[in-house]
C-alpha positions in Angstrom: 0.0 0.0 0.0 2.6 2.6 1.0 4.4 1.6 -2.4 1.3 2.0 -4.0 0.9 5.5 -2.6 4.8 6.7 -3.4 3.4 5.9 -7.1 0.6 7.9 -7.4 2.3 10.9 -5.4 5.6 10.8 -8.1 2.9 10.5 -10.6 1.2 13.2 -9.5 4.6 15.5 -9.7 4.9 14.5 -13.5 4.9 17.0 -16.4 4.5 16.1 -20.2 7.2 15.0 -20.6 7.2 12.5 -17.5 9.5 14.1 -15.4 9.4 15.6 -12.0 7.8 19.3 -12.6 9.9 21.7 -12.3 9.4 25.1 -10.4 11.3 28.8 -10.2 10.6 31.5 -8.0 9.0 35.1 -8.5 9.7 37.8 -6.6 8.2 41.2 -6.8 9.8 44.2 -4.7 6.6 46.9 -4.3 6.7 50.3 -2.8 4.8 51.2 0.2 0.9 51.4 -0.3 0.8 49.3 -3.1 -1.3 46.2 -3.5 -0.9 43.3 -6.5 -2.3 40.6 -8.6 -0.1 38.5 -9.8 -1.8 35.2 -12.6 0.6 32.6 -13.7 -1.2 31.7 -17.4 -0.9 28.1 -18.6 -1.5 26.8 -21.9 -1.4 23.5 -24.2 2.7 22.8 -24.9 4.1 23.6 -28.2 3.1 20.8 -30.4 0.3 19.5 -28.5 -3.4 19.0 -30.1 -5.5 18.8 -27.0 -7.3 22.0 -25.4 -8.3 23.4 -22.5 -11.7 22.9 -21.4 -14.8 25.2 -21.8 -14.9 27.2 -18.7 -17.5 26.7 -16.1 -16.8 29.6 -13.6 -13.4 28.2 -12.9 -10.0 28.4 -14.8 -7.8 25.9 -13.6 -4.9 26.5 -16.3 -4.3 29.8 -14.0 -3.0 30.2 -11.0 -4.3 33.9 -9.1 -2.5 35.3 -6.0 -3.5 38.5 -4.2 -1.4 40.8 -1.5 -2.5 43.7 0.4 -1.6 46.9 0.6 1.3 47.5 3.2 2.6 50.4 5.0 6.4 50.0 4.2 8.4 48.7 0.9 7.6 45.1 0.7 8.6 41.7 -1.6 6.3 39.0 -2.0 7.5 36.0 -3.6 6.0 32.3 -5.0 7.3 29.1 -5.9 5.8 28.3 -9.5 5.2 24.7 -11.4 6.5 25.2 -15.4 3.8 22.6 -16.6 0.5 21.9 -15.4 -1.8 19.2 -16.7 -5.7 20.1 -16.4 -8.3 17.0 -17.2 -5.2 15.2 -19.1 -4.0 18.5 -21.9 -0.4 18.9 -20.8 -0.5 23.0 -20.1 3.0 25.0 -19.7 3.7 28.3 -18.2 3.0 30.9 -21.4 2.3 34.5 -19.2 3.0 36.5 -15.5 0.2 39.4 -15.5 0.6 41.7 -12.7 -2.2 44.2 -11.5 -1.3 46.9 -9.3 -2.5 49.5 -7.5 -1.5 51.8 -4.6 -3.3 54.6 -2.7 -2.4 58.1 -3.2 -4.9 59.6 -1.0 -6.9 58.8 2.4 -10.3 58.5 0.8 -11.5 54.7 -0.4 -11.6 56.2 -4.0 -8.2 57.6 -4.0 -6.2 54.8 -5.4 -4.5 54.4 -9.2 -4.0 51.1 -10.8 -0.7 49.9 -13.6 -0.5 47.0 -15.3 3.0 44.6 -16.2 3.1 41.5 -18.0 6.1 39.0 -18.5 5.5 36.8 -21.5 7.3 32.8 -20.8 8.8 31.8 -25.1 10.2 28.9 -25.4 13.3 30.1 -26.7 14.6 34.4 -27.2 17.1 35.2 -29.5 18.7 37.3 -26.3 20.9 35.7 -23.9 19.0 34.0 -20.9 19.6 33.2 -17.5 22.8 30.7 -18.0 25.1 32.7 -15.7 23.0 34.0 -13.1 20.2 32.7 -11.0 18.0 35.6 -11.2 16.3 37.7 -14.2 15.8 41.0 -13.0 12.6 43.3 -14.8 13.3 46.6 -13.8 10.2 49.8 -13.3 9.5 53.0 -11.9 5.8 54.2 -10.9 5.0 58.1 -11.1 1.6 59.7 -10.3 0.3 61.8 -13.0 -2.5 64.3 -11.6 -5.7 66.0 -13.0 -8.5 67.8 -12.4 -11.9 66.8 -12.7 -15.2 68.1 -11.8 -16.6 71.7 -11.5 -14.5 72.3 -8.8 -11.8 70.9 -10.6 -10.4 68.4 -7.6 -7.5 67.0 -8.2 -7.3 63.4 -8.9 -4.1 61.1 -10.0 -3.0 58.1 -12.2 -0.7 56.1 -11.7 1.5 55.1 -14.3 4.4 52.5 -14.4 7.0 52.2 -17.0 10.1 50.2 -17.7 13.8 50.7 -16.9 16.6 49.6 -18.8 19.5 47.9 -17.9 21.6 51.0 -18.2 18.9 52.4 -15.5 16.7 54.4 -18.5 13.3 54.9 -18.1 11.1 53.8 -21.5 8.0 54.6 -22.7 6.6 50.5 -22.3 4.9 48.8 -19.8 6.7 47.4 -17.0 8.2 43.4 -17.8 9.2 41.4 -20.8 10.4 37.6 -22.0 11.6 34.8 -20.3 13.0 31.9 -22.0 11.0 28.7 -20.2 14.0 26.4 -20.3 16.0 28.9 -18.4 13.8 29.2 -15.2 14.2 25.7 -13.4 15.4 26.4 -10.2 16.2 30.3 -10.9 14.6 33.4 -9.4 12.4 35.9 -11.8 12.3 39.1 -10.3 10.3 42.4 -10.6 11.5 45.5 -9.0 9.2 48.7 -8.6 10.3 51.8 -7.3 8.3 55.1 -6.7 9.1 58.3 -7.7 8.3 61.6 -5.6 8.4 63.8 -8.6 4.5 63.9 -10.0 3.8 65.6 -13.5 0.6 66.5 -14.9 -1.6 63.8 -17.1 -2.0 65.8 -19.8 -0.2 68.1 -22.0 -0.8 72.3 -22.2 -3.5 71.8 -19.0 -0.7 73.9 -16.8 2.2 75.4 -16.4 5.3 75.1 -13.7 5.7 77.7 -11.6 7.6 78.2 -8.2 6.1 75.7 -5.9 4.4 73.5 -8.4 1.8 73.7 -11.3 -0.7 76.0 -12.1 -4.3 75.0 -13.4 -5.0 76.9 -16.9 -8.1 78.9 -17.0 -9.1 78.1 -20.7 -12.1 79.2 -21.9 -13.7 80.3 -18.2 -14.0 78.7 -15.3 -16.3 76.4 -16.0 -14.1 75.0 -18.4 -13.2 71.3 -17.5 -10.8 70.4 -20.1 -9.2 74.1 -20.0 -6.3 73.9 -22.2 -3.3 76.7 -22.5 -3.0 77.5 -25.6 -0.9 79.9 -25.3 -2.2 81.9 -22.6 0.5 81.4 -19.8 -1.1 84.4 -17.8 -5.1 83.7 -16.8 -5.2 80.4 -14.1 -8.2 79.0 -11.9 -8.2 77.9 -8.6 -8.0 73.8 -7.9 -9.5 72.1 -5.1 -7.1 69.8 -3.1 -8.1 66.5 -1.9 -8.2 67.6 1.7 -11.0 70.2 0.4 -8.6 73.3 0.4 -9.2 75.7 -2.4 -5.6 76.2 -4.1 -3.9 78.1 -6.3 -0.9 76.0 -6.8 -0.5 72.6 -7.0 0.9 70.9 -4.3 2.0 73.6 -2.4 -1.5 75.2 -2.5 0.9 78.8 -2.1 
Protein backbone atom coordinates (compact mmCIF):
# COMPACT_ATOMS: atom_id res chain seq x y z
CA UNK A 1 0.00 0.00 0.00
CA UNK A 2 2.64 2.57 1.04
CA UNK A 3 4.39 1.55 -2.44
CA UNK A 4 1.33 1.95 -4.01
CA UNK A 5 0.90 5.52 -2.62
CA UNK A 6 4.83 6.72 -3.38
CA UNK A 7 3.44 5.91 -7.11
CA UNK A 8 0.65 7.94 -7.39
CA UNK A 9 2.33 10.92 -5.42
CA UNK A 10 5.64 10.76 -8.07
CA UNK A 11 2.89 10.49 -10.57
CA UNK A 12 1.19 13.24 -9.48
CA UNK A 13 4.59 15.46 -9.69
CA UNK A 14 4.91 14.48 -13.48
CA UNK A 15 4.92 17.05 -16.36
CA UNK A 16 4.52 16.06 -20.23
CA UNK A 17 7.15 14.96 -20.56
CA UNK A 18 7.20 12.53 -17.48
CA UNK A 19 9.51 14.13 -15.36
CA UNK A 20 9.44 15.63 -11.99
CA UNK A 21 7.82 19.32 -12.59
CA UNK A 22 9.86 21.74 -12.33
CA UNK A 23 9.36 25.07 -10.36
CA UNK A 24 11.33 28.77 -10.16
CA UNK A 25 10.59 31.50 -7.99
CA UNK A 26 9.03 35.08 -8.46
CA UNK A 27 9.71 37.83 -6.58
CA UNK A 28 8.17 41.20 -6.77
CA UNK A 29 9.84 44.15 -4.70
CA UNK A 30 6.58 46.90 -4.32
CA UNK A 31 6.68 50.25 -2.78
CA UNK A 32 4.84 51.24 0.17
CA UNK A 33 0.94 51.41 -0.32
CA UNK A 34 0.82 49.31 -3.15
CA UNK A 35 -1.29 46.15 -3.51
CA UNK A 36 -0.92 43.29 -6.52
CA UNK A 37 -2.35 40.56 -8.59
CA UNK A 38 -0.11 38.47 -9.79
CA UNK A 39 -1.84 35.18 -12.60
CA UNK A 40 0.61 32.60 -13.75
CA UNK A 41 -1.21 31.74 -17.41
CA UNK A 42 -0.89 28.10 -18.63
CA UNK A 43 -1.46 26.83 -21.89
CA UNK A 44 -1.38 23.49 -24.21
CA UNK A 45 2.66 22.78 -24.93
CA UNK A 46 4.05 23.56 -28.17
CA UNK A 47 3.08 20.80 -30.38
CA UNK A 48 0.31 19.48 -28.53
CA UNK A 49 -3.36 19.01 -30.08
CA UNK A 50 -5.54 18.83 -27.04
CA UNK A 51 -7.30 22.05 -25.39
CA UNK A 52 -8.33 23.43 -22.48
CA UNK A 53 -11.75 22.91 -21.38
CA UNK A 54 -14.80 25.19 -21.78
CA UNK A 55 -14.90 27.20 -18.72
CA UNK A 56 -17.53 26.71 -16.06
CA UNK A 57 -16.79 29.63 -13.55
CA UNK A 58 -13.36 28.23 -12.88
CA UNK A 59 -10.04 28.35 -14.78
CA UNK A 60 -7.75 25.91 -13.62
CA UNK A 61 -4.92 26.51 -16.31
CA UNK A 62 -4.34 29.80 -13.95
CA UNK A 63 -3.00 30.20 -10.95
CA UNK A 64 -4.27 33.93 -9.05
CA UNK A 65 -2.53 35.27 -6.04
CA UNK A 66 -3.51 38.47 -4.15
CA UNK A 67 -1.36 40.75 -1.55
CA UNK A 68 -2.49 43.66 0.40
CA UNK A 69 -1.59 46.92 0.63
CA UNK A 70 1.26 47.52 3.20
CA UNK A 71 2.64 50.41 5.03
CA UNK A 72 6.40 50.02 4.17
CA UNK A 73 8.38 48.69 0.86
CA UNK A 74 7.60 45.10 0.69
CA UNK A 75 8.56 41.70 -1.61
CA UNK A 76 6.33 38.99 -1.98
CA UNK A 77 7.53 35.98 -3.59
CA UNK A 78 5.97 32.31 -4.95
CA UNK A 79 7.29 29.05 -5.92
CA UNK A 80 5.77 28.33 -9.48
CA UNK A 81 5.19 24.70 -11.42
CA UNK A 82 6.53 25.17 -15.36
CA UNK A 83 3.77 22.62 -16.62
CA UNK A 84 0.46 21.86 -15.41
CA UNK A 85 -1.79 19.21 -16.68
CA UNK A 86 -5.75 20.15 -16.41
CA UNK A 87 -8.30 17.02 -17.23
CA UNK A 88 -5.23 15.21 -19.06
CA UNK A 89 -4.03 18.50 -21.86
CA UNK A 90 -0.39 18.85 -20.79
CA UNK A 91 -0.47 22.97 -20.09
CA UNK A 92 3.02 24.95 -19.70
CA UNK A 93 3.66 28.26 -18.19
CA UNK A 94 3.02 30.88 -21.41
CA UNK A 95 2.33 34.54 -19.20
CA UNK A 96 2.97 36.53 -15.52
CA UNK A 97 0.23 39.40 -15.46
CA UNK A 98 0.55 41.74 -12.73
CA UNK A 99 -2.23 44.16 -11.53
CA UNK A 100 -1.34 46.91 -9.35
CA UNK A 101 -2.50 49.51 -7.45
CA UNK A 102 -1.53 51.76 -4.57
CA UNK A 103 -3.30 54.61 -2.67
CA UNK A 104 -2.36 58.07 -3.21
CA UNK A 105 -4.90 59.63 -1.00
CA UNK A 106 -6.86 58.80 2.44
CA UNK A 107 -10.31 58.53 0.84
CA UNK A 108 -11.51 54.74 -0.36
CA UNK A 109 -11.63 56.23 -4.04
CA UNK A 110 -8.23 57.62 -3.99
CA UNK A 111 -6.23 54.78 -5.40
CA UNK A 112 -4.49 54.41 -9.20
CA UNK A 113 -3.97 51.12 -10.82
CA UNK A 114 -0.71 49.94 -13.62
CA UNK A 115 -0.48 47.02 -15.27
CA UNK A 116 2.99 44.62 -16.23
CA UNK A 117 3.11 41.52 -17.95
CA UNK A 118 6.06 39.03 -18.52
CA UNK A 119 5.50 36.79 -21.53
CA UNK A 120 7.31 32.80 -20.81
CA UNK A 121 8.83 31.79 -25.09
CA UNK A 122 10.16 28.87 -25.42
CA UNK A 123 13.32 30.08 -26.69
CA UNK A 124 14.61 34.37 -27.21
CA UNK A 125 17.10 35.25 -29.52
CA UNK A 126 18.67 37.25 -26.30
CA UNK A 127 20.88 35.65 -23.94
CA UNK A 128 18.95 34.00 -20.92
CA UNK A 129 19.59 33.16 -17.49
CA UNK A 130 22.84 30.72 -18.05
CA UNK A 131 25.11 32.74 -15.73
CA UNK A 132 23.02 34.00 -13.14
CA UNK A 133 20.19 32.74 -10.96
CA UNK A 134 17.98 35.61 -11.24
CA UNK A 135 16.34 37.70 -14.24
CA UNK A 136 15.77 41.02 -13.04
CA UNK A 137 12.56 43.32 -14.77
CA UNK A 138 13.31 46.58 -13.77
CA UNK A 139 10.23 49.82 -13.30
CA UNK A 140 9.46 53.04 -11.86
CA UNK A 141 5.83 54.24 -10.95
CA UNK A 142 5.01 58.10 -11.09
CA UNK A 143 1.64 59.74 -10.27
CA UNK A 144 0.33 61.79 -13.00
CA UNK A 145 -2.49 64.30 -11.57
CA UNK A 146 -5.72 66.05 -13.04
CA UNK A 147 -8.46 67.81 -12.38
CA UNK A 148 -11.94 66.84 -12.67
CA UNK A 149 -15.20 68.10 -11.81
CA UNK A 150 -16.56 71.72 -11.50
CA UNK A 151 -14.55 72.34 -8.81
CA UNK A 152 -11.81 70.92 -10.55
CA UNK A 153 -10.40 68.45 -7.63
CA UNK A 154 -7.50 67.02 -8.23
CA UNK A 155 -7.32 63.42 -8.90
CA UNK A 156 -4.09 61.14 -10.03
CA UNK A 157 -3.00 58.08 -12.19
CA UNK A 158 -0.65 56.08 -11.72
CA UNK A 159 1.49 55.06 -14.25
CA UNK A 160 4.45 52.54 -14.36
CA UNK A 161 6.99 52.24 -16.96
CA UNK A 162 10.15 50.20 -17.67
CA UNK A 163 13.77 50.69 -16.89
CA UNK A 164 16.61 49.57 -18.79
CA UNK A 165 19.53 47.90 -17.86
CA UNK A 166 21.62 51.01 -18.17
CA UNK A 167 18.87 52.37 -15.49
CA UNK A 168 16.70 54.44 -18.45
CA UNK A 169 13.29 54.88 -18.07
CA UNK A 170 11.14 53.76 -21.46
CA UNK A 171 7.98 54.64 -22.66
CA UNK A 172 6.57 50.52 -22.28
CA UNK A 173 4.92 48.85 -19.81
CA UNK A 174 6.70 47.45 -17.01
CA UNK A 175 8.19 43.36 -17.81
CA UNK A 176 9.24 41.44 -20.83
CA UNK A 177 10.37 37.58 -21.98
CA UNK A 178 11.56 34.77 -20.27
CA UNK A 179 13.02 31.91 -21.99
CA UNK A 180 11.05 28.65 -20.16
CA UNK A 181 13.98 26.45 -20.26
CA UNK A 182 15.99 28.94 -18.39
CA UNK A 183 13.78 29.23 -15.23
CA UNK A 184 14.15 25.73 -13.44
CA UNK A 185 15.42 26.36 -10.15
CA UNK A 186 16.19 30.32 -10.90
CA UNK A 187 14.59 33.35 -9.36
CA UNK A 188 12.39 35.89 -11.79
CA UNK A 189 12.29 39.14 -10.29
CA UNK A 190 10.25 42.39 -10.59
CA UNK A 191 11.53 45.46 -8.96
CA UNK A 192 9.16 48.66 -8.56
CA UNK A 193 10.29 51.79 -7.31
CA UNK A 194 8.33 55.11 -6.67
CA UNK A 195 9.10 58.31 -7.66
CA UNK A 196 8.26 61.61 -5.63
CA UNK A 197 8.42 63.81 -8.57
CA UNK A 198 4.51 63.89 -10.00
CA UNK A 199 3.75 65.57 -13.48
CA UNK A 200 0.56 66.45 -14.89
CA UNK A 201 -1.59 63.79 -17.07
CA UNK A 202 -1.96 65.81 -19.83
CA UNK A 203 -0.23 68.14 -21.98
CA UNK A 204 -0.84 72.30 -22.18
CA UNK A 205 -3.50 71.83 -18.98
CA UNK A 206 -0.65 73.86 -16.80
CA UNK A 207 2.22 75.45 -16.39
CA UNK A 208 5.29 75.06 -13.70
CA UNK A 209 5.68 77.69 -11.61
CA UNK A 210 7.62 78.22 -8.17
CA UNK A 211 6.14 75.69 -5.87
CA UNK A 212 4.44 73.48 -8.41
CA UNK A 213 1.78 73.65 -11.32
CA UNK A 214 -0.68 75.97 -12.10
CA UNK A 215 -4.28 75.00 -13.40
CA UNK A 216 -5.00 76.86 -16.88
CA UNK A 217 -8.15 78.87 -17.01
CA UNK A 218 -9.11 78.07 -20.71
CA UNK A 219 -12.13 79.22 -21.92
CA UNK A 220 -13.67 80.28 -18.17
CA UNK A 221 -13.99 78.72 -15.30
CA UNK A 222 -16.32 76.39 -16.01
CA UNK A 223 -14.09 75.02 -18.44
CA UNK A 224 -13.20 71.28 -17.55
CA UNK A 225 -10.82 70.43 -20.11
CA UNK A 226 -9.17 74.14 -20.03
CA UNK A 227 -6.30 73.87 -22.23
CA UNK A 228 -3.28 76.68 -22.48
CA UNK A 229 -3.05 77.53 -25.61
CA UNK A 230 -0.86 79.95 -25.33
CA UNK A 231 -2.22 81.91 -22.58
CA UNK A 232 0.48 81.45 -19.81
CA UNK A 233 -1.07 84.42 -17.76
CA UNK A 234 -5.06 83.68 -16.79
CA UNK A 235 -5.16 80.37 -14.12
CA UNK A 236 -8.19 78.97 -11.93
CA UNK A 237 -8.19 77.88 -8.63
CA UNK A 238 -8.02 73.84 -7.85
CA UNK A 239 -9.49 72.06 -5.06
CA UNK A 240 -7.13 69.84 -3.14
CA UNK A 241 -8.09 66.51 -1.86
CA UNK A 242 -8.21 67.58 1.66
CA UNK A 243 -10.99 70.19 0.43
CA UNK A 244 -8.59 73.25 0.40
CA UNK A 245 -9.17 75.67 -2.45
CA UNK A 246 -5.60 76.21 -4.05
CA UNK A 247 -3.86 78.14 -6.31
CA UNK A 248 -0.89 75.98 -6.81
CA UNK A 249 -0.46 72.58 -7.04
CA UNK A 250 0.95 70.94 -4.29
CA UNK A 251 1.99 73.59 -2.36
CA UNK A 252 -1.46 75.17 -2.46
CA UNK A 253 0.89 78.80 -2.07
Amino acid sequence: MKVGLLVVAVAGLSGCTGRAVEHFTLEVDLPPQFELKTAANYRPATGEMCALPRRRGKRPERKVFFTDYKPVASTVSYELPLTETVEGCPLVLRSLEFDFYAKWGKRSTDVGGDIATISIRDSLDMPGMRESDAQDFSGQCQWLFRTVGPLHGIRKILQCRSVNAEGKLQKTRVGGFAQRDELPGKTLRMVLTLTDEERPAFDDNWVAVPGGWKRCKGKDFSDRDAYCNGNTTDFKPIKMPDGRICDIYPSCE
